[in-house]
N, C-alpha and C positions, 0 to 999 in steps of 0.2 A: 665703745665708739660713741660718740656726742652724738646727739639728737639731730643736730643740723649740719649740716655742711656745706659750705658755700657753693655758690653756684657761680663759674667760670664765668656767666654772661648778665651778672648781677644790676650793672650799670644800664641795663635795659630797663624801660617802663613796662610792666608787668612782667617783668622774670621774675620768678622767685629767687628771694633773699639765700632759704636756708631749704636742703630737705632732710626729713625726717631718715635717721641710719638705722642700724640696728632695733638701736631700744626703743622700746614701744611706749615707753612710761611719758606723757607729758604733762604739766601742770600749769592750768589754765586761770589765773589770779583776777576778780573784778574787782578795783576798787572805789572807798566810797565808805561813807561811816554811819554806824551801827546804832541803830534809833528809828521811831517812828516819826520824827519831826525832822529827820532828812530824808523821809522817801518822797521821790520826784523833783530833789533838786540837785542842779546841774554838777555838782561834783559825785552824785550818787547813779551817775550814768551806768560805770563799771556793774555796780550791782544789780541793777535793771535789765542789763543783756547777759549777764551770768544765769538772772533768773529764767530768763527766757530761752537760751540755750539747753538747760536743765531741763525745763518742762516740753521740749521739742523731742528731746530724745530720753524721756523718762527717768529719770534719773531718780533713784530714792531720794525720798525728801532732806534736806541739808541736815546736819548732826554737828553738834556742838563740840571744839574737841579744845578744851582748857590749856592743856600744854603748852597747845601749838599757836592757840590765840586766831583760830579759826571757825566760820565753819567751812564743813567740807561736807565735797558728795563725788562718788565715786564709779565709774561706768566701766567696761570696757567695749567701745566700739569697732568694729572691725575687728583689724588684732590691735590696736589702742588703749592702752590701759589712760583713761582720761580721769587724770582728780580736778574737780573746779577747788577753790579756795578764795573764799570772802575773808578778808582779817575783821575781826573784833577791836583789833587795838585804835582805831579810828584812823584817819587819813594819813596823818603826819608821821606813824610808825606802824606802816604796814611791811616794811622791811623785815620788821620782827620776825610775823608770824609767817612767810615768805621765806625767810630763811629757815627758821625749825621746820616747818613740814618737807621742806627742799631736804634738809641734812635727812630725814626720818626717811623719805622714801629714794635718798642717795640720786637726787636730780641735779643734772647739772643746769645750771644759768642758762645754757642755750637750747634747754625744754624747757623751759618757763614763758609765755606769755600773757603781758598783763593788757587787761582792757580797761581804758580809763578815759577821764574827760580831758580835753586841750584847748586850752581858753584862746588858743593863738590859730586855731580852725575854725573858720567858720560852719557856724551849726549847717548840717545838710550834705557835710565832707566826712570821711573815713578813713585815714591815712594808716597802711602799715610799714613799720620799718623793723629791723635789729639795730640794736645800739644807741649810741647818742646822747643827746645831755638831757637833765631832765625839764628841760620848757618852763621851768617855774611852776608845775607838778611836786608836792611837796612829799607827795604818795611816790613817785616816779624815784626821787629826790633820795626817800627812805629803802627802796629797795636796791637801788644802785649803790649807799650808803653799806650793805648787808650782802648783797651777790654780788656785786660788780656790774657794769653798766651794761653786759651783750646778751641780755634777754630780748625776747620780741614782743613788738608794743601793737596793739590796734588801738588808733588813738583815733577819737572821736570827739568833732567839732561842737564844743559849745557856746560860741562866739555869736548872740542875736541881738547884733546890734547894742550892747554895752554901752550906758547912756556913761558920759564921761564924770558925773559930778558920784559916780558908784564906785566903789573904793572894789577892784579886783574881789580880793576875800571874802567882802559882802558878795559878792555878784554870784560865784561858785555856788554860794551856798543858799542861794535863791532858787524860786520852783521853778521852771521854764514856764514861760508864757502860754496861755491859752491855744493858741496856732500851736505853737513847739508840742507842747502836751499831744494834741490830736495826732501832730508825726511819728511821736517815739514809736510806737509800735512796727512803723517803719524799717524804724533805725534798729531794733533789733531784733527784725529778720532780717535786716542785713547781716549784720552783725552774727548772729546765728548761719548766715551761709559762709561768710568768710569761716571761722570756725571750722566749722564742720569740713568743709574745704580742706581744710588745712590738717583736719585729724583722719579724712580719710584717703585723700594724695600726697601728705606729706609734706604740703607745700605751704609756707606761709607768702602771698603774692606781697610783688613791691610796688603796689599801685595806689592811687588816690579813688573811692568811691564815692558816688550819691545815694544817700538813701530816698530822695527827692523825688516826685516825678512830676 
């Protein structure tokens, strides 16, 4: 039985999308590319709240796994078997390594959710859905390219005010601004509740959040 299965009353704001069935296995994807001269910029969000989710619920420290073009780190909470997965491959072919660890631990697409930056959200919003196209996410782009498009996204606003003479690409890969910086921590414990939420009621919501106050 697939990980999620539709919820009859989906087209509500805050119903959940999908809930968890049977299988207990699901694989939680941040991405974001792999360097120390992209830590704290706006397309390495994904990785910033993978870190922070990890260190909330202890998680052994991440391990390197070549193959797969990962790292990975491995919990079981509740009855949840939780793998996070950071790709190596850097932004643009995270598909890769999304798909190898998916075929190794025989996951289907619809226990996959990736957590990533959405330049078409403004920063301070938390949108989840299942499915979809990928927003011009080139990371989103890659794994839809490799699983198919019906994994679940928490997709996180990095839109602050985008001065127009900034060319998108450059923009992503800019550090967030002073203010911004001061929120992140915020943004994932937000991001950490939805999660968790969602690994221990099964539920991934179909709502819009603030991490703001």
């Amino acid at each position: 039985m697939a990980l999620f299965q539709r919820n009859p009353h989906s087209d509500r704001q805050h119903q959940p999308l999908f809930s968890v069935g049977m299988n207990k296995t699901i694989l939680i994807v941040g991405l974001g590319n792999i360097g120390k001269e992209y830590d704290a910029t706006r397309h390495n969000i994904g990785f910033a709240c993978l870190d922070t989710f990890a260190t909330t619920h202890e998680f052994d420290p991440w391990v390197e796994k070549k193959d797969f073009k990962c790292l990975v780190a491995i919990k079981t909470l509740g009855e949840t078997r939780v793998i996070l997965c950071k790709p190596t491959t850097f932004m643009n072919n995270s598909g890769e390594a999304v798909q190898k660890i998916s075929h190794f631990y025989k996951i289907h697409s619809r226990q996959v959710v990736a957590v990533h930056d959405e330049l078409a959200i403004e920063f301070g919003q938390i949108r989840m859905r299942i499915g979809g196209s990928d927003a011009g996410n080139n990371g989103i782009k890659s794994l839809i390219s490799h699983i198919g498009p019906d994994f679940g996204r928490v997709r996180i606003g990095i839109d602050g005010d985008k001065p127009a003479q900034i060319d998108s690409a450059d923009y992503v890969l800019a550090k967030f601004s002073k203010q911004e910086q001061e929120d992140i921590p915020a943004l994932t414990r937000e991001v950490t509740s939805i999660l968790t939420e969602y690994v221990f009621s099964g539920q991934l919501p179909h709502d819009t959040r603030s991490f703001l106050v």
